[in-house]
KOLLUM-518645 format. One record per atom (N, C-alpha, C, CB): x, y negated, z. Coordinates in steps of 0.02 Angstrom, whole numbers, plus 32768, in hexadecimal, padded with zeros to 4 digits. Last residue first. Glycine has a CB too. Layout:
XYZ...
//
This chain:
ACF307D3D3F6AD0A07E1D3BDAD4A07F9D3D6AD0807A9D38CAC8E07DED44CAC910823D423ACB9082FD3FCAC640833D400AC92077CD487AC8E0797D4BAAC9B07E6D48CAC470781D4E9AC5D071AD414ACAD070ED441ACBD0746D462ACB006D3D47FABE8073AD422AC10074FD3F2AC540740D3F3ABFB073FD3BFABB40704D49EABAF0741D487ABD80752D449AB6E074BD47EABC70691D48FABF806A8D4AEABF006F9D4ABABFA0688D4F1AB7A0674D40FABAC0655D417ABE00671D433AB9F0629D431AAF7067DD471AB0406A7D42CAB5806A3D415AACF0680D3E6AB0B0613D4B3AB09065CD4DFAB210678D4A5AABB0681D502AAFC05AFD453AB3805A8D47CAB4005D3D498AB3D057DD4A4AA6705C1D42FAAA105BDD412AAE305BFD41BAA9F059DD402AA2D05A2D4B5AA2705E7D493AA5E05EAD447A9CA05F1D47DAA120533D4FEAA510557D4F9AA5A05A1D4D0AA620562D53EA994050AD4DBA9C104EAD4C2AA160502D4D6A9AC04A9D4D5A93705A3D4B9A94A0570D4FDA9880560D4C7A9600599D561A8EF0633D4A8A9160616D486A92B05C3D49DA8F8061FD449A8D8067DD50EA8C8063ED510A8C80616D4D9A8E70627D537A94106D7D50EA8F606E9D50EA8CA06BBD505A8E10704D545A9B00687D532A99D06B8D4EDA95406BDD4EEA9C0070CD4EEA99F0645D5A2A9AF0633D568A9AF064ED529A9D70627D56FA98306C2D600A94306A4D5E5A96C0674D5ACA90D0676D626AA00070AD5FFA9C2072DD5D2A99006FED5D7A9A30778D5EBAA510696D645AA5D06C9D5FEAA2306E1D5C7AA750710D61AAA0A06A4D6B2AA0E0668D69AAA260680D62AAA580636D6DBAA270726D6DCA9EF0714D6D7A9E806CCD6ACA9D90714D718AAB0071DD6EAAA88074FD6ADAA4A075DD69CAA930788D6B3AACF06DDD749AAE606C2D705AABE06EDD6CDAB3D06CCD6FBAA800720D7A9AA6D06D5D79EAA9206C8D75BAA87069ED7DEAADE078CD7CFAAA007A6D7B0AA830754D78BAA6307D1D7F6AB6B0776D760AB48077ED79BAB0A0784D790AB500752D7C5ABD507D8D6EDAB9D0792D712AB7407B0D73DAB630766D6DAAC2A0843D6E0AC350815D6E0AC0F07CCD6FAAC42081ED6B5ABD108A9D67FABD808ADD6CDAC00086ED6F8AC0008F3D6DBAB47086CD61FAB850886D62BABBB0887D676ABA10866D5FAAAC00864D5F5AAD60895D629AB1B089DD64CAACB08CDD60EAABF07F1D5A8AAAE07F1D5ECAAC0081FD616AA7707EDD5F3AADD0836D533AB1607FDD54EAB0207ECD57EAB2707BFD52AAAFB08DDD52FAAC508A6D512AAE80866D53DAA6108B8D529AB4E0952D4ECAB380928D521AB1F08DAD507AB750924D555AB830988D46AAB4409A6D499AB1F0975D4BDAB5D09D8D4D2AC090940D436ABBA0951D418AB730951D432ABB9098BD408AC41090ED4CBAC3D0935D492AC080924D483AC460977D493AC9D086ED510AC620898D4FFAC6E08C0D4C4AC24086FD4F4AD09082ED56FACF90856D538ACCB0890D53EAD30086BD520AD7107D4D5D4AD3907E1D5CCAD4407F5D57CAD0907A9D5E5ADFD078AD5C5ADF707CAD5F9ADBB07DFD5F5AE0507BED643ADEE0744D575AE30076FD566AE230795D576AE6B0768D578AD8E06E0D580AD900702D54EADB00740D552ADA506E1D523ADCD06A1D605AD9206D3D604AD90070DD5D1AD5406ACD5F8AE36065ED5B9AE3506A6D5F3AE0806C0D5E1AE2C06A3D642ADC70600D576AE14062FD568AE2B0663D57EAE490615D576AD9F05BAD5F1AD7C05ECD5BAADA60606D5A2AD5405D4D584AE200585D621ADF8059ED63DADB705CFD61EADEB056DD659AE47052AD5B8AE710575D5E2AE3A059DD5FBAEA90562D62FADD204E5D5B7ADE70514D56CAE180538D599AE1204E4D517AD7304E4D65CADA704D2D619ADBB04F1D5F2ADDB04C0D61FAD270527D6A9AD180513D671AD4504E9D642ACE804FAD67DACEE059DD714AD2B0575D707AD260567D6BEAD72059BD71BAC4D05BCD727AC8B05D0D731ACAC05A0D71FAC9D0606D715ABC705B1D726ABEC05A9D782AC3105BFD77BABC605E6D7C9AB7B0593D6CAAB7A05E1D6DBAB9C05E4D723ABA80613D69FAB86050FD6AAAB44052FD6AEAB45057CD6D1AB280534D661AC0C052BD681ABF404F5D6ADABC1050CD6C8ABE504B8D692ABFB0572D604AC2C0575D648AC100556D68CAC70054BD639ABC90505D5BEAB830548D5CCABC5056ED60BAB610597D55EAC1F04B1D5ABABDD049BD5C5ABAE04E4D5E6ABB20471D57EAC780501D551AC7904EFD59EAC5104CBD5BDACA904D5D5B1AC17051CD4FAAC3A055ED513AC57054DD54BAC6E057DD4E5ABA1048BD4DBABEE04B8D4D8ABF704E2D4EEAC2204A5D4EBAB100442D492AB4A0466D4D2AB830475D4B7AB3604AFD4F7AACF040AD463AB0503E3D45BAB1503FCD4A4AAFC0391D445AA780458D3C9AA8B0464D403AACE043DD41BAA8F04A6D405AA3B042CD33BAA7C0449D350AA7E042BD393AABE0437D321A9AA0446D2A9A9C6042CD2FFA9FE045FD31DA97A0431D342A9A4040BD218A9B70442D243A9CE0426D286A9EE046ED223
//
């Protein structure tokens, strides 16, 4: 089985935001997705983070594990 040797602050990084465990931490606190919204749409990213977003999924792309990841960070 192949495991992806990103992180949640690697894919930070990747997105243009602040990337230390404080720093994701926040994020977490102050970001939250429902049910409905699909994890690209959410109003929170820019149009470039949500592009980069949906082709890693769509792509299934060596970050597509780590999106999935924050997507469920993002719901729980």
């Amino acid at each position: 089985m192949y495991f992806s040797h990103y992180n949640i602050n690697m894919l930070f990084l990747q997105l243009g935001l602040p990337a230390t465990d404080s720093d994701v931490n926040s994020f977490f606190s102050r970001h939250k997705l429902d049910r409905e919204t699909r994890l690209v749409n959410a109003e929170f990213w820019t149009e470039a983070q949500a592009a980069f977003l949906n082709e890693a999924l769509e792509e299934d792309a060596d970050w597509t594990q780590i999106v999935d990841q924050l997507d469920a960070r993002l719901r729980h």
